[in-house]
Structures are given as C-alpha cells and as structure tokens.
C-alpha positions as CSV (number, residue, x, y, z in Angstrom):
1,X,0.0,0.0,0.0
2,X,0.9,3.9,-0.1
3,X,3.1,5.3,2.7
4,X,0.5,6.1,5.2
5,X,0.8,8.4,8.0
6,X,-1.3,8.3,11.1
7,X,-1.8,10.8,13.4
8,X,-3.1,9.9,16.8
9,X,-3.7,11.4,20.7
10,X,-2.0,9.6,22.9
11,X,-2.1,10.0,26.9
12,X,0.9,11.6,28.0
13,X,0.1,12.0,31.9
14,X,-2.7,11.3,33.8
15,X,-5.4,14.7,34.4
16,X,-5.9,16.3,37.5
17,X,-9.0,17.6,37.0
18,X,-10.2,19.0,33.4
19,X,-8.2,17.2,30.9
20,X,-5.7,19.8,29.2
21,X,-3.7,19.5,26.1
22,X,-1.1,18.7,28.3
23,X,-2.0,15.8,29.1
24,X,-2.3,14.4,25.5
25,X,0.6,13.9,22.8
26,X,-0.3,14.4,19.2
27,X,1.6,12.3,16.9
28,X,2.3,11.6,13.5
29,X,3.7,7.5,12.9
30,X,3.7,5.9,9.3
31,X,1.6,2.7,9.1
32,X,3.3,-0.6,8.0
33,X,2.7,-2.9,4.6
34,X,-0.7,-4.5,5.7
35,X,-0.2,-8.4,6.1
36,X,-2.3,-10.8,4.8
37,X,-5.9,-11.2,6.5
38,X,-5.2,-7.4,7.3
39,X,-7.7,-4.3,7.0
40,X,-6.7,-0.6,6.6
41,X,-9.7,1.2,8.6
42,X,-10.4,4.7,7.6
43,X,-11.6,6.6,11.0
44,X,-14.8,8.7,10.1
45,X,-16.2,9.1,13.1
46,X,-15.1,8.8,16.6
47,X,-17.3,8.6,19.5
48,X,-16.7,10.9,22.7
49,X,-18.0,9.6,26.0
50,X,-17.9,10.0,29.5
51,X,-16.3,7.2,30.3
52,X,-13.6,7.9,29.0
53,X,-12.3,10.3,31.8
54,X,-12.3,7.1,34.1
55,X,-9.8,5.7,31.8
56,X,-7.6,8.5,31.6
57,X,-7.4,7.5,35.5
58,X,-5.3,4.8,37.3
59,X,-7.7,4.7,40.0
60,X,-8.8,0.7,40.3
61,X,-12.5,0.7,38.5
62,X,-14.0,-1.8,36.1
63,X,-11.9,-1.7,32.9
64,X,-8.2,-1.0,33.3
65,X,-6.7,2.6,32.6
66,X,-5.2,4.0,29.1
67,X,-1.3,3.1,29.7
68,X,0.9,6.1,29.4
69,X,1.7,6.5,25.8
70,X,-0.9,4.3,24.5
71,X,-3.6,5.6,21.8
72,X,-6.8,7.0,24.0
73,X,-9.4,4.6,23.3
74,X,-13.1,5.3,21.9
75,X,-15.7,3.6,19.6
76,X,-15.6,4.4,15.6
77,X,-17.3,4.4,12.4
78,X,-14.8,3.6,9.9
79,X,-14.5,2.5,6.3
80,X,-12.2,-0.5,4.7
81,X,-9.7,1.8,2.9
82,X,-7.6,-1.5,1.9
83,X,-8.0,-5.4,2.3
84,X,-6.3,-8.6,2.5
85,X,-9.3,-10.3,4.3
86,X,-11.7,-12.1,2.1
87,X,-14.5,-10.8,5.0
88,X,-13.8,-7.3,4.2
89,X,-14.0,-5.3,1.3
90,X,-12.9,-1.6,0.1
91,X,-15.6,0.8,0.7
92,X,-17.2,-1.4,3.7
93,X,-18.2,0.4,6.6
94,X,-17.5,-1.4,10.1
95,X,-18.6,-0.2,13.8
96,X,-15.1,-0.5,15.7
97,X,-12.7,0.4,18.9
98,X,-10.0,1.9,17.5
99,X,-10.1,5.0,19.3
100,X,-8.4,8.5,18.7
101,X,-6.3,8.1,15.5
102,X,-6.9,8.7,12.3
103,X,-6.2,5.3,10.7
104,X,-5.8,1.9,12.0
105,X,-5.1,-1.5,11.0
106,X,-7.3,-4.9,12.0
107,X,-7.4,-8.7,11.4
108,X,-10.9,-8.3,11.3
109,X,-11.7,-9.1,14.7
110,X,-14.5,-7.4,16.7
111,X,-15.4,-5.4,13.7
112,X,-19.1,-5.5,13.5
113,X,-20.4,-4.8,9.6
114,X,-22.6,-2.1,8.7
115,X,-23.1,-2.6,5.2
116,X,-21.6,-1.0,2.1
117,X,-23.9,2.6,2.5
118,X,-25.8,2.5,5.6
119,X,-28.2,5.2,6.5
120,X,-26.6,7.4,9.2
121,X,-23.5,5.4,9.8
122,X,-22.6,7.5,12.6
123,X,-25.7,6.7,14.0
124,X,-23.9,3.1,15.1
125,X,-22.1,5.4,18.1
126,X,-25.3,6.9,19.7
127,X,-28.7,6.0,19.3
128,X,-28.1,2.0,17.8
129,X,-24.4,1.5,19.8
130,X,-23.8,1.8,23.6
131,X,-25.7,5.4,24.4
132,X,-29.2,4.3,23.2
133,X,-28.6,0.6,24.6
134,X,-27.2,2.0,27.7
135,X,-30.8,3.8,27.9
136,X,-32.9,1.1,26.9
137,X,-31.7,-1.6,29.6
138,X,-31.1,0.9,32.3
139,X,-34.6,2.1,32.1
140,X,-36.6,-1.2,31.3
141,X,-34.1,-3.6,33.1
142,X,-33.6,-1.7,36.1
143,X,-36.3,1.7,36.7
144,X,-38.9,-0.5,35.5
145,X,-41.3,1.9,34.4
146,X,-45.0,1.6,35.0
147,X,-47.7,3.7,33.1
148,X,-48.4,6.6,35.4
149,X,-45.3,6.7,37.1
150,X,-43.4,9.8,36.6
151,X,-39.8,8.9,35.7
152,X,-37.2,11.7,35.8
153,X,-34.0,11.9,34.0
154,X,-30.6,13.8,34.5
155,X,-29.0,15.4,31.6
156,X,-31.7,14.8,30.0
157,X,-30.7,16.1,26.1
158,X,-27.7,13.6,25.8
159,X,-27.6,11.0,23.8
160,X,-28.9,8.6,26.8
161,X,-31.4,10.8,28.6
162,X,-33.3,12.4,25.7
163,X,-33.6,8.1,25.0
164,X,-34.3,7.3,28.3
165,X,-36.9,10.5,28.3
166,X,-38.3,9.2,25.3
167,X,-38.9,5.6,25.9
168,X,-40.2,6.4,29.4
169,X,-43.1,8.2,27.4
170,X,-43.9,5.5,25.1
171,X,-44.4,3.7,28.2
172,X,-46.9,5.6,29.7
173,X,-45.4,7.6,31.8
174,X,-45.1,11.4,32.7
175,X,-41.6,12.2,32.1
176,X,-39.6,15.5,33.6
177,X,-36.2,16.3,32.4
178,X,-33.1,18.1,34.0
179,X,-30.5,19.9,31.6
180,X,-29.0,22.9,31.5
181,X,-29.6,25.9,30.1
182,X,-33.4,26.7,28.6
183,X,-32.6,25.9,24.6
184,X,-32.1,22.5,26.1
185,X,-35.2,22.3,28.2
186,X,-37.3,23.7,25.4
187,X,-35.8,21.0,23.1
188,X,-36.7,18.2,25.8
189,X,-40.4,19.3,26.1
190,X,-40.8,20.5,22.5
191,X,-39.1,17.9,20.1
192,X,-38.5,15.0,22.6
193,X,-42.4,15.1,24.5
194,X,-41.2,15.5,27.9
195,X,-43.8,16.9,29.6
196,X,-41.9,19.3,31.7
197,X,-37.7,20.0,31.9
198,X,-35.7,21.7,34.8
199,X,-32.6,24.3,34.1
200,X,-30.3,23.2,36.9
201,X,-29.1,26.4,36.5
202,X,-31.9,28.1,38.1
203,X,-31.7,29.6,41.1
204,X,-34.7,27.9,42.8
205,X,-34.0,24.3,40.6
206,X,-34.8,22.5,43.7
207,X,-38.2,24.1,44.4
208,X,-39.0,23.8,40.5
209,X,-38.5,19.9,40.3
210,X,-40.3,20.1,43.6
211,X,-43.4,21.6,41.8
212,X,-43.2,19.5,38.3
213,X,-42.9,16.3,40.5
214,X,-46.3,16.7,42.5
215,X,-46.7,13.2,42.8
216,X,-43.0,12.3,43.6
217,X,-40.8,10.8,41.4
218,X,-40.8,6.7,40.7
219,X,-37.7,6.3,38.6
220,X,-34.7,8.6,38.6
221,X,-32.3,7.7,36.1
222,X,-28.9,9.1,37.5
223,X,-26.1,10.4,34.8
224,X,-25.2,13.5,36.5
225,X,-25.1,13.1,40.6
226,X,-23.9,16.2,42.6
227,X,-26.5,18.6,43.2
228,X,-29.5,17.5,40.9
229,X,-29.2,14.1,43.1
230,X,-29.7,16.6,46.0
231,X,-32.9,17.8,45.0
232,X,-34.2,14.3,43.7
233,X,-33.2,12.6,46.7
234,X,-36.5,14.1,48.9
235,X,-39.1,13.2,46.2
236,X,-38.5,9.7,45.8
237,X,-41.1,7.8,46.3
238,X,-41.4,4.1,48.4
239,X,-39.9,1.0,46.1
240,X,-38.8,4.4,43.2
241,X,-36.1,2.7,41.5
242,X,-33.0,4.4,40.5
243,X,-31.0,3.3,37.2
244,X,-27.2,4.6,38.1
245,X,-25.4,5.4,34.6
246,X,-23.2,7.7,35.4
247,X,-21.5,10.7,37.5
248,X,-20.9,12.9,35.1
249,X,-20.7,16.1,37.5
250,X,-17.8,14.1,39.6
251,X,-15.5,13.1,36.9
252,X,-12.8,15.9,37.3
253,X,-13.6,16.0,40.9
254,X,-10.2,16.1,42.4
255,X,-11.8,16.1,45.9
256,X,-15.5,15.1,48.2
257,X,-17.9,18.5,47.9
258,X,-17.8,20.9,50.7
259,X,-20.7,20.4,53.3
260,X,-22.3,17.8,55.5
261,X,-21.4,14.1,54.9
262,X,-24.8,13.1,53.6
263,X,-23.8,9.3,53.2
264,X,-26.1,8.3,56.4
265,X,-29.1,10.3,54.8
266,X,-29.0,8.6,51.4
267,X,-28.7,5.3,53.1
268,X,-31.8,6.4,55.6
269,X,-34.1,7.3,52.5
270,X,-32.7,3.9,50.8
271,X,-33.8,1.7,53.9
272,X,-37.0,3.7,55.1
273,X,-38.6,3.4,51.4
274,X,-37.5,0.4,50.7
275,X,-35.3,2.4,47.3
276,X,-33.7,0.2,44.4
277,X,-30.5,1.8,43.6
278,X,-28.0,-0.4,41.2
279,X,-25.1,0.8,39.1
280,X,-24.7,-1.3,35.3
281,X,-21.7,-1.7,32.9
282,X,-23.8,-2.3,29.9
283,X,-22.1,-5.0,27.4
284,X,-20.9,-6.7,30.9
285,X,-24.2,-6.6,32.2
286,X,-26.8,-6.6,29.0
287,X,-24.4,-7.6,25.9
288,X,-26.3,-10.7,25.3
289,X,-29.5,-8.8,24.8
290,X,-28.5,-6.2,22.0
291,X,-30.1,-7.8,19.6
292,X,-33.5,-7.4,21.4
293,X,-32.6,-3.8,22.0
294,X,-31.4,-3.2,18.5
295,X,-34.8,-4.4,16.9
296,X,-36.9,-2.6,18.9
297,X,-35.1,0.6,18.6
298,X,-35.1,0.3,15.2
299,X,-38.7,0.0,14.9
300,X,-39.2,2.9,17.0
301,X,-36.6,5.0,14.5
302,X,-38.7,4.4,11.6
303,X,-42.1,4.9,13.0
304,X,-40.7,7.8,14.2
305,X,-41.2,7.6,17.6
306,X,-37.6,8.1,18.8
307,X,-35.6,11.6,18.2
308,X,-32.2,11.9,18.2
309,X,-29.5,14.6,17.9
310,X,-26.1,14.5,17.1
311,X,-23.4,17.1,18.1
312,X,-20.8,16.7,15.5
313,X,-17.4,18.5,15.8
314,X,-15.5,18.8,12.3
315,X,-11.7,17.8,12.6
316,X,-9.6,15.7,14.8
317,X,-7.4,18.5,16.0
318,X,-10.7,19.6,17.8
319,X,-11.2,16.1,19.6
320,X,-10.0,17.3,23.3
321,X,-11.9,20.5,23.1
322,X,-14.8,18.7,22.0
323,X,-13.8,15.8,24.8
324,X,-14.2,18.4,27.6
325,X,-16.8,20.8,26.1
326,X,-19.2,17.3,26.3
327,X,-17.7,16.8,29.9
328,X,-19.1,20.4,31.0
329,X,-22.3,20.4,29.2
330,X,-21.4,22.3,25.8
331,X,-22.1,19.8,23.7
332,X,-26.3,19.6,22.7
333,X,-26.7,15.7,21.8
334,X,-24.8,12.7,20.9
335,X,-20.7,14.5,20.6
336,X,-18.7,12.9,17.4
337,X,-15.9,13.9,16.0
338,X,-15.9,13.5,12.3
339,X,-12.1,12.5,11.7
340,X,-12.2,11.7,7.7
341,X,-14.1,12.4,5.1
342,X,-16.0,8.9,3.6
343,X,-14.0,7.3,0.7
C-alpha cells in the first residue's frame, strides 16, 4: 500500500482535574505494509464519551486505565480503505474500537459490519451503539417503568437521557427532564415530548423539580449526581427505582464536595422506602440482549417515535476540546468527532 501516515492522541500524563492538552501527545507514525488477513480502517467518526475520563485514570475501576503512551481509546465508524481479508471489502463500513487516530489496522476481529452505504453510519455510536442501549436496559431492566409513574431523568438532552426521556413516554409515563440551560429544556419538552424540563441552572431548581414532580418521582435515572441528586433525593417515592449510569458532574472532581457528609441520609431514604438503587456496565451486564434492544429501537426509528440529535465536531485537532466541552455540558446531543471524510 501507499506510505501512510497516522496521526493519533495519545495519553501523555494522567489529568488532575479537566483534561488539558497537556496531558495528551499528538503524533504523526507511518503505518506498515498490511499483512495478509489485514484491513486498513479509515476513522470517520469517533465517538466521545464520558467514560472515558475514568480511563484516563489509574484509579482501580471496572476496565483498566489507558497506559501512558498508548492511543486513548473510543468507539468508531470507519470504512475498509484497503483489504487482504476475504471478509472485508474496500468501501465497507464497520462499527469498531479503534479510538483517537486517524487510521488503524485490523485482522478483522471485533469489527461489526454495517453494510456498504448505511443510512446514518454515525448513528452506530449513539442512538443504535452503547448510548441508546445504555438507555434502553437501564430504564426497562432496572427503573422499570410503569404507566403513570413519573420517571425523571438527569442530563436529560444527551444522547442517553433524551432516549431514556423518550422511551419512558412510550411507556406511559409522565416524564420531567433536567438539563441545562433553557434551549435544552425547550428542546426536551418540544421535540422530545417530555412533559416538563428543569434548568439546573436556576436559582430555585430545587423548588421547580419540587413543583413538576407533584406526585413524587418513581424512577430517577442518575447520569449526573452532585447537586440534581440533591434535589431528587427528597421526592422519591417508596420502592422508586433508581438506574445509576453515570456521575458525570464528579468526573474531574479532584476532591469530596464541601458540606455535611450526607452518606447516612441517602442510606436512611434507601432503607425507610425500601429504594432500588443499582449501578450497570452495559455490554458486561446486557451484551447478550443487543439484539433485542437493537430491533426494537429500530422499529421505534422508523415509525418515528424516537428523536435523536447529534453534536458533531468537524476535525480531529478539535477532539479534546470537544472531549471536555461534552464533559461540562457544551455539547447539545450525541458528541462525534468527524475524523475523515468517507472514501
């Protein structure tokens, strides 16, 4: 093949705090003479998730940290730019885990096939890949919803909460949102059908999800923590069930919040009424029910009763701005970095 080269962000130290430039080293290699059974990917689109601050840390958790030096990681779209593997042809696009680099090369294994021009490849990242199946088993598995129940949701116009949001409705329920800022809220209630949504920016947030929640809440589906969990914690119901997806406001947390240790609290509320509260790693937990999840959601995506929204960041020089900008709440829907234009 051509002399390719491949540039790729690689973790240079380990963030305290916010990620920085710093912390990443941008790098040009040449890629070798692909051997047989090989495939050149093509990186078109690279998924950004929260996640992947935990792996960016050494701190013992469920999957093991980045090494220092070693290509950050992060699910792709890409396309077969060359092959030498009778399962793979030029032009095929694949779902892969090749993470931020331009380029990479494969023996075809783990590469899921998406067909030679799939609608909305990208699409294979958020709403069909680990956000939207992340909401569908957290919600239906664990929150359980029941018609009439009122089921609220934390960032609620990311690629998991708008879903979460959104399924919760086609289950019957009444749904109320948090996000921030009010082009977010008015997105929920307007294009998604929540029926109400919460700035946690407002001053009096508590008293407002007080209000909108006049019944209580049944399901909380938890992807931010810090002080939205504050104000759910008083409204849960007896037997509410809370989904835990993520911590999203924690992640650069470089210390506990100021204040009263509330740990006795939470476990009072927990014991008194009787609350399901249960963390998920979803492939560990749920991989062997994609397929169900992936035929429903489809179904829903072309009745149209599922919306989704992609924030997509043009160029891979922008990929840690657009890393952090997601971890702060600048980012409205799904962030992916396109890396390369299609073939």
């Amino acid at each position: 093949m051509q002399s390719i080269t491949n540039k790729q962000f690689t973790l240079k130290s380990r963030p305290h705090g916010a990620p920085t430039v710093d912390n990443f080293a941008l790098q040009s290699i040449p890629l070798p003479e692909l051997k047989q059974g090989e495939v050149l990917l093509r990186t078109i689109y690279l998924s950004l998730d929260p996640y992947m601050r935990g792996r960016m840390s050494d701190a013992k958790s469920y999957a093991e940290p980045v090494a220092i030096g070693e290509v950050m990681v992060g699910a792709t779209v890409c396309q077969i730019e060359q092959s030498t593997n009778d399962k793979f042809a030029v032009g095929d696009w694949v779902l892969a885990y090749t993470g931020w680099q331009e380029y990479a090369i494969s023996n075809g294994e783990g590469l899921m096939l998406l067909g030679k021009e799939p609608t909305n490849p990208s699409y294979a990242l958020g709403i069909m890949g680990m956000p939207g199946f992340t909401a569908y088993m957290g919600l239906l598995d664990i929150g359980a919803p029941k018609a009439g129940e009122t089921v609220v949701v934390a960032a609620a116009t990311g690629p998991v909460g708008a879903t979460v949001g959104q399924i919760a409705k086609l289950k019957g329920c009444k749904v109320v949102g948090v996000a921030g800022g009010s082009e977010k809220c008015q997105y929920a209630v307007e294009k998604l059908g929540f029926d109400a949504c919460i700035d946690h920016h407002s001053d009096d947030f508590a008293k407002q999800l007080t209000d909108a929640c006049d019944s209580g809440i049944d399901v909380y589906y938890e992807n931010v923590g810090g002080k939205v969990f504050d104000a759910v914690l008083p409204l849960l119901n007896t037997a509410a069930r809370v989904p835990l997806c993520g911590l999203v406001s924690q992640y650069n947390a470089t210390s506990l919040p100021d204040g009263p240790d509330r740990m006795s609290m939470l476990m009072g509320q927990i014991l008194a009424k009787r609350i399901k509260m249960q963390g998920f790693i979803i492939f560990d937990d749920y991989g062997h029910r994609y397929d169900e999840f992936a035929t429903e959601m489809q179904k829903w995506l072309s009745e149209g009763k599922i919306q989704y929204r992609e924030h997509l960041v043009d160029g891979f020089e922008n990929t840690i701005t657009a890393f952090n900008d997601m971890l702060s709440g600048k980012n409205f829907g799904k962030t992916v970095v396109q890396v390369n234009q299609p073939l």
